[in-house]
C-alpha positions in Angstrom: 68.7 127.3 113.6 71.3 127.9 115.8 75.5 127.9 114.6 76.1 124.5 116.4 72.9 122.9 114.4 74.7 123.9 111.4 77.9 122.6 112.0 76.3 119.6 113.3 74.2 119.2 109.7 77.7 119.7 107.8 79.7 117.1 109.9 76.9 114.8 109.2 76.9 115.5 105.1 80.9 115.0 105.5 80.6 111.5 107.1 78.1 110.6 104.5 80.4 112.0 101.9 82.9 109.8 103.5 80.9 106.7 103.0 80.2 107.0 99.7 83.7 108.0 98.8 85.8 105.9 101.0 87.6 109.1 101.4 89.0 109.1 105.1 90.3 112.1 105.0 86.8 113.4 104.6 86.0 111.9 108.4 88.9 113.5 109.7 87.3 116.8 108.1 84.3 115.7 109.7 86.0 115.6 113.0 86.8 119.6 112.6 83.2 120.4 111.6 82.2 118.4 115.0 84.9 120.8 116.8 83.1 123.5 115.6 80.0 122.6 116.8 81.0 122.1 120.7 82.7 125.6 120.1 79.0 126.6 119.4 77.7 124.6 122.2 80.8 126.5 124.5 79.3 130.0 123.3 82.2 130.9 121.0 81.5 133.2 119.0 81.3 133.0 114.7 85.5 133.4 114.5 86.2 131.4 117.4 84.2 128.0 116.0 86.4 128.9 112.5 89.2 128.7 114.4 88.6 125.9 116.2 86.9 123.8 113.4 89.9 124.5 111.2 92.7 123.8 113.9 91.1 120.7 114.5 90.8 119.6 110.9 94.0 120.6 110.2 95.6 118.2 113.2 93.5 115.4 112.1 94.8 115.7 108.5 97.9 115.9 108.8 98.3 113.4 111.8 96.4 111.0 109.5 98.9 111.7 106.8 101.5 111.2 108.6 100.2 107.7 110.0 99.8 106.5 106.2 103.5 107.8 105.1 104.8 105.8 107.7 103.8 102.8 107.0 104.4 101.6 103.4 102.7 99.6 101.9 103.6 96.1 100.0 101.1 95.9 96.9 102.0 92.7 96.2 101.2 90.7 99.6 98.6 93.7 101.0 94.8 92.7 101.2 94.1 96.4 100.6 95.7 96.0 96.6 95.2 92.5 95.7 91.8 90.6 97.4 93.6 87.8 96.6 95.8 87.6 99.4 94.7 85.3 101.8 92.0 83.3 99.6 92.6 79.2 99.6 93.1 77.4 96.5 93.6 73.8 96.2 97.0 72.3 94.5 96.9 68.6 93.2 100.2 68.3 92.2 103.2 70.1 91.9 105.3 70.1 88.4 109.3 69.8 88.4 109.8 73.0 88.1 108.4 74.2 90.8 105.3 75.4 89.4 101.8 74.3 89.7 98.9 74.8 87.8 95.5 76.1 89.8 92.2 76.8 89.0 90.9 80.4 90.8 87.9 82.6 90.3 86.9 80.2 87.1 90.4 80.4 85.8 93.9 78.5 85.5 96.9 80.3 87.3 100.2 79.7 87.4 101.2 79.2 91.5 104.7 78.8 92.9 105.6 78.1 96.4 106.8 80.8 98.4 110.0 80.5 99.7 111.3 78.0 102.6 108.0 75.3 102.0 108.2 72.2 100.5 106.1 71.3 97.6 103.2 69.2 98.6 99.4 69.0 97.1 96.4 69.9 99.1 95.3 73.5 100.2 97.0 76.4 99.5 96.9 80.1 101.2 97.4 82.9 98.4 100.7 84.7 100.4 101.2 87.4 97.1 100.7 87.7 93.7 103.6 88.6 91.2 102.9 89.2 88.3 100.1 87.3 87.0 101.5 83.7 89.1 100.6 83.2 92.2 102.3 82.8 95.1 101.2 80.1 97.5 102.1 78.9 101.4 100.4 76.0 102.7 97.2 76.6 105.1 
């Protein structure tokens, strides 16, 4: 087999790799391994497709890195963290102080209103959860 077939075989193990792990970083490895191929496919020689492969990798890595460190991310209201976020849950009535009590996923929660709505029953968007309450906006 020729050196482009076998970087071609490896980028293909790291994007399966990738899918299994839900490691990203992995696809951006990939990306170098797929670099090194279409150095083989250029006629570079054995160094030359190392070089390449790794320069690319090392871009993609750290560019990705750098995309993730700047953007932080909220745990508490992020889809990523909590599924939560987003789901609907109906309110029937809202006590004095504030709270309400819902049932969710075959439980009761706590809910409070996020800030700047008036309490009033019916269907509820899950905004964030803090805590073990959570926090509700009107849908």
């Amino acid at each position: 087999m020729s050196d482009a077939t076998w970087w071609w075989i490896l980028a293909g193990a790291f994007v399966a790799l990738e899918m299994v792990t839900g490691t990203f970083y992995l696809l951006m490895l990939a990306t170098g391994l797929a670099a090194g191929a279409l150095a083989a496919h250029a006629g570079l020689p054995l160094v030359g497709q190392i070089v390449a492969a790794a320069a690319v990798a090392s871009v993609a890595v750290v560019a990705w890195h750098r995309r993730r460190q700047s953007r932080p991310v909220d745990a508490a209201t992020s889809r990523d963290v909590h599924l939560d976020v987003g789901e609907t849950v109906e309110v029937a009535e809202w006590r004095a102080d504030g709270t309400a009590s819902v049932r969710y996923r075959g439980a009761q929660w706590t809910a409070v209103l996020s800030p700047g709505h008036t309490p009033q029953p019916g269907l509820h968007r899950v905004a964030e959860l803090v805590g073990n309450r959570l926090v509700l906006a009107p849908a």
